[in-house]
N, C-alpha and C positions, 0 to 999 in steps of 0.2 A: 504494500500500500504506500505510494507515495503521500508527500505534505500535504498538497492539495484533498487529497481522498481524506485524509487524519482531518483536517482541516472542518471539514466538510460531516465528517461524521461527529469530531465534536461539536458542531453547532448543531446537528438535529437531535445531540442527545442533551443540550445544555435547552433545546427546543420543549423536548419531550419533556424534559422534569419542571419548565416554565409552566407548562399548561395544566401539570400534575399540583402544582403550587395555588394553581386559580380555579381549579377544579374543587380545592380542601379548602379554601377560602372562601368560594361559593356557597361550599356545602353546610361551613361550619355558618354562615350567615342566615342561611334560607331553610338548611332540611333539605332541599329535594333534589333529586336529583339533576345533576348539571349537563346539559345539552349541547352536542359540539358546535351548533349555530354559537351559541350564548361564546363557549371558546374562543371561539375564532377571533368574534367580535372584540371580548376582552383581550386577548393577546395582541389586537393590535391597537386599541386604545393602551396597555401599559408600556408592551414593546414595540411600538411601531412596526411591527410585525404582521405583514397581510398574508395569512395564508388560506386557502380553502375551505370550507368544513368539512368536504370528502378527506383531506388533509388530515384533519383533526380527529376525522374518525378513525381514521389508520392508525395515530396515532395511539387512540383511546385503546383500539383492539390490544396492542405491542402495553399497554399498561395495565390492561385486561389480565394478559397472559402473563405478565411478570408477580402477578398477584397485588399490582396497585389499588385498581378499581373494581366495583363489580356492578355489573346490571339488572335491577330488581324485576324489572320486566322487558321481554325484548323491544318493547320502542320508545323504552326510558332511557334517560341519560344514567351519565355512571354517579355512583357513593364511593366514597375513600374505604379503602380494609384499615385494620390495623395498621399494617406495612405502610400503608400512605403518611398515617399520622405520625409514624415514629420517624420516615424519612422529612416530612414538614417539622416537624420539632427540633430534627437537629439539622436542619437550615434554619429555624427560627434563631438557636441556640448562636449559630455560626452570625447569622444576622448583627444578631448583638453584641457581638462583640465592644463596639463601640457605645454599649448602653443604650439609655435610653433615647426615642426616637429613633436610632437606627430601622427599627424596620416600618415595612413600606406603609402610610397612613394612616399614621399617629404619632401625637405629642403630648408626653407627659410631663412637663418640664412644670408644670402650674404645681402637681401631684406632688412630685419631689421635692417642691421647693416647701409645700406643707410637713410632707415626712418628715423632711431634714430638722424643722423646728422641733416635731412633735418627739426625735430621735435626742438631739440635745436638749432636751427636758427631760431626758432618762435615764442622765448622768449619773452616777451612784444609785442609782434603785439597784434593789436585788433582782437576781436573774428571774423571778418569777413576777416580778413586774414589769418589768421589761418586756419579757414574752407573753404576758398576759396582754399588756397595749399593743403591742406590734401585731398578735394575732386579731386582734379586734378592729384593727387598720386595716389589716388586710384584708379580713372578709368582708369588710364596709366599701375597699376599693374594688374587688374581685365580684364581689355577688355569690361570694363562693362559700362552703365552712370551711376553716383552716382549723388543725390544731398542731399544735406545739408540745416537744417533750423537752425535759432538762434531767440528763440522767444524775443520778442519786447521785451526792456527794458522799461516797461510802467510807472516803478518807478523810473527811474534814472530821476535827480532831474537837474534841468536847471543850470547850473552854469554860463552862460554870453547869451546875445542877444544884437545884435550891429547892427546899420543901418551905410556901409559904403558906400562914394562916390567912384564912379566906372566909372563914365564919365556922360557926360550933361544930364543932368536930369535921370541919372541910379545911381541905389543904390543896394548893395547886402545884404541882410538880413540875416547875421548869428546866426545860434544857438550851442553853446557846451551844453555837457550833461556830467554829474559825471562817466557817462559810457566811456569818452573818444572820443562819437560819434560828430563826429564835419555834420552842413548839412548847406547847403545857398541857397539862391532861388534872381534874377534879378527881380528886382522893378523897373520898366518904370513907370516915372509921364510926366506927359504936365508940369511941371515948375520944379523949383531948389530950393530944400528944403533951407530954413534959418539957419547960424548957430545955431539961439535960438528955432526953431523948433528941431534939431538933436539932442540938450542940453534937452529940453523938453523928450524927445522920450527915449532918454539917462536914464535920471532919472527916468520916468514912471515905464521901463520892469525894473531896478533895483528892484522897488518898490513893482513892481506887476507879475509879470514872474518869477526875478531870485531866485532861491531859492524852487519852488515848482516844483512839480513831473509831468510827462509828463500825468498824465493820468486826473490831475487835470486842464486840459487844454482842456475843453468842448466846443463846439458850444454856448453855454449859459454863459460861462465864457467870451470868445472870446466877446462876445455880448456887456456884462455889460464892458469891459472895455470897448471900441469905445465908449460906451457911456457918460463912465466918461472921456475921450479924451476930453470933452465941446468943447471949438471953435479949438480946433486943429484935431478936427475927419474927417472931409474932408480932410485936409493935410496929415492926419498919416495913416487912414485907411489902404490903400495901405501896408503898412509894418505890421499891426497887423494881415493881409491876409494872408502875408505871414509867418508870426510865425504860423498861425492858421493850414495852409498847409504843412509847414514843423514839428509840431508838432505830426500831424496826419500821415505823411510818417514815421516821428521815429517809432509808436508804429504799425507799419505793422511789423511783422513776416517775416526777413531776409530769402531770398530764393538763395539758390546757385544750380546753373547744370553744371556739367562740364560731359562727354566725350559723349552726344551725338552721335556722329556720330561712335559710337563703336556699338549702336544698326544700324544706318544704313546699317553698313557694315555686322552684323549678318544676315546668312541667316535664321538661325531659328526660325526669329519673322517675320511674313506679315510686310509687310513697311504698310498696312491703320493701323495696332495696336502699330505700332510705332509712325503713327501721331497721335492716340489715345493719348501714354505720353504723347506727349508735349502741347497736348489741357487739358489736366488732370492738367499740374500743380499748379493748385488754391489744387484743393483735394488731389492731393501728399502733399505738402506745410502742409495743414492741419493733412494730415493723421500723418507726420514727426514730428512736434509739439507736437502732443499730443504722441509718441512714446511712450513705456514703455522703462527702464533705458536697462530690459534684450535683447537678441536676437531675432527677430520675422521673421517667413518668411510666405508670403502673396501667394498665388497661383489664381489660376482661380476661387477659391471661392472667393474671395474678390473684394470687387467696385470697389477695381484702376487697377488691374492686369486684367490678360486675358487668354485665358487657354494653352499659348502659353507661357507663360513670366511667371517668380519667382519677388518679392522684399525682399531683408532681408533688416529687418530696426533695428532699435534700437536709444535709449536714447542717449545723452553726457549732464554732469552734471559742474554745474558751486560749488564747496564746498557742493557737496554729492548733489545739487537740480539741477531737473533736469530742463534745459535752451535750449535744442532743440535736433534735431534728425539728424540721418545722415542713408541715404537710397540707397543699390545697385540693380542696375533695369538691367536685363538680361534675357538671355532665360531659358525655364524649368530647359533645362539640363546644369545646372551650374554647374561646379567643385567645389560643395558646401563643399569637406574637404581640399581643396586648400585654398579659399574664406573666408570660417568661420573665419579662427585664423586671417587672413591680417585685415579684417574688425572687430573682435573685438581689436585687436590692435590699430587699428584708433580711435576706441571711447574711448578706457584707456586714450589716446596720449591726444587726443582733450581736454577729460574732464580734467586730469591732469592741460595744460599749461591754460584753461580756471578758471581751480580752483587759479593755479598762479598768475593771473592777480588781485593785488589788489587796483587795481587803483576806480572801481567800488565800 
C-alpha cells in the first residue's frame, strides 16, 4: 500500500468513527434511533464534510459488523452497543485533556468559577465534609446520585478516650483520633460511677488505649483489658463496650449519597432498578473503595449496574495515596462529554484539599 492509499484509508477510518461520534451524540440527546439522512446532514454541518447517505449507510453497515451499532428494526436507524459508549468515553476522556470546555458544545467556565469558591471554603473541614459538599454539588450539577467513600482511617492513632457524666447514672464515652474524627456512644448503668472509679478509668485508657492505632483495637485486645480491669470490670465494663463499639464504627469505610431522588425522577431507569441502588449500597461502598485513582465507567456488564444505568467512578487521593472513591450513578445515556471534565474536576478538588489536610 503506498502513502496515498494509507493516506486515504486513514481519512475514511478517522470518517467512520466521526459519524460513530454523532450517531452517540444523537442518540444520547433524543432516544431514537439515528438515521443516515440525519448523518450525513450533520457530518457536514460539523465537518464540512459532504458525503452521500448511501455513503453513510455503508458506513453504518462496516459499524454494524464491528459491533458499534445495532438496528432495532430493519428500516430504523442504528442505537450505540456498549462498545460505542466505551469507544465515545475514551475520546470524550482524550477530549479533555485540556479541561474544561474542550469538548465540542459546551462551556463550563461560569460552573467552575462557582466550585472553585465553594472548594476554598472547604479549607480545613474534615474529609467527610468535604465529600459530603462536593457530592451534593455534584449531583445538583449532574442531575445524577453520586456517592462518595473515604476509606476507614484504621491507622489513625487514639489521641484521648474520656468517660463523661451526662446525667444520673449516664455517661458519654468519647473517642478523638489523630484523624480529627471525634465519635461518642451513651452508657446507661443501674448506679453512679465513683469519683475514684472515673480516676481509675481515666488513667487505665491513658495507659492502654491512648496512643495506639485503631486497628490494634481487637475483640481479643478489648478482652484482655476487662480483664486486667481486676475488681473494677463489673463497674467499667460498660465503657470499655463502648470504646470497643465505637472503635469498630471508626474503621467502617465512610459512605456518602446525596441526590437520590435525581434517579427517581429519571424516567430512563425502571424505578424496581433504582430500588436495586439503594439495596446495593454495601457493594457500591465497596466497589468505590477499592476505585482505581483513573476514570472508570461501569455499564450492564458489571455486578452493581444494570443494562439501563452507566456508573463513572474513580479514585480521590489523600498525598498521591489513594483514601476513597467518588461514584456518578445515572442513566445509559449520560451526557458523558458534559459529565466527564465536572467529575474529574471533583476528584482533583477533593484529592487536593484532602492532600491539604495535615492534621492526620
Amino acid at each position: 500500500m503506498n502513502k496515498q492509499d494509507k493516506r486515504q484509508e486513514k481519512k475514511q477510518e478517522t470518517r467512520k468513527f466521526k459519524i460513530l461520534e454523532i450517531a452517540v451524540d444523537e442518540y444520547i440527546r433524543t432516544g431514537e434511533p439515528v438515521a443516515s439522512k440525519l448523518l450525513a446532514a450533520m457530518l457536514e454541518e460539523r465537518c464540512a464534510e459532504r458525503v452521500s447517505s448511501a455513503t453513510v449507510r455503508n458506513i453504518l453497515s462496516e459499524l454494524e459488523e464491528d459491533g458499534y451499532l445495532e438496528q432495532p428494526h430493519t428500516s430504523a436507524g442504528r442505537i450505540p452497543t456498549i462498545t460505542a459508549y466505551r469507544r465515545y468515553i475514551a475520546q470524550a476522556q482524550q477530549d479533555n485533556t485540556q479541561g474544561f470546555g474542550a469538548a465540542d458544545g459546551y462551556n463550563a467556565f461560569e460552573d467552575v468559577r462557582q466550585f472553585d469558591e465553594l472548594f476554598d471554603g472547604l479549607t480545613g473541614e474534615t474529609a467527610e465534609t468535604i465529600l459530603e459538599t462536593a457530592a451534593k454539588a455534584l449531583a445538583d450539577v449532574t442531575q445524577c446520585a453520586v456517592a462518595a467513600t473515604i476509606n476507614a482511617a484504621k491507622f489513625s492513632v487514639i489521641t484521648k478516650v474520656e468517660a463523661i457524666p451526662a446525667g444520673k447514672r449516664i455517661y458519654a464515652l468519647l473517642i478523638i483520633t489523630s484523624g480529627g474524627e471525634v465519635k461518642n456512644k451513651v452508657c446507661r448503668f443501674s448506679f453512679d460511677l465513683t469519683e475514684e472509679q472515673l480516676k481509675f478509668f481515666a488513667d487505665f485508657v491513658r495507659e492502654n488505649l491512648e496512643g495506639h492505632v485503631l486497628s490494634d483495637i481487637s475483640d481479643e485486645y478489648i478482652e484482655n483489658l476487662a480483664i486486667s480491669l481486676g475488681s473494677y470490670m463489673i463497674s467499667l465494663s460498660p465503657l470499655l463496650k463502648a470504646v470497643s463499639d465505637l472503635s469498630r464504627e471508626m474503621m467502617k469505610d465512610k459512605v456518602i449519597f446525596e441526590g437520590e431522588g435525581n434517579l427517581i425522577g429519571n424516567d430512563l431507569i425502571p424505578k424496581n432498578e433504582i430500588v436495586k441502588f439503594i439495596d446495593e449500597r454495601d457493594t457500591l461502598a465497596e466497589l468505590l473503595s477499592s476505585a482505581f485513582s483513573g476514570l472508570t465507567v461501569s455499564f450492564g456488564d458489571n455486578t452493581f449496574t444494570t443494562e439501563n444505568a452507566g456508573l463513572i467512578s474513580g479514585g480521590v487521593k489523600k498525598d498521591g495515596r489513594l483514601v476513597g472513591g467518588l461514584g456518578i450513578i445515572g442513566p445509559l445515556r449520560l451526557d458523558y462529554k458534559r459529565i466527564i471534565p465536572y467529575f474529574e474536576y471533583f476528584t482533583s478538588r477533593i484529592s487536593g484539599l484532602l492532600s491539604d489536610d495535615t492534621d492526620e
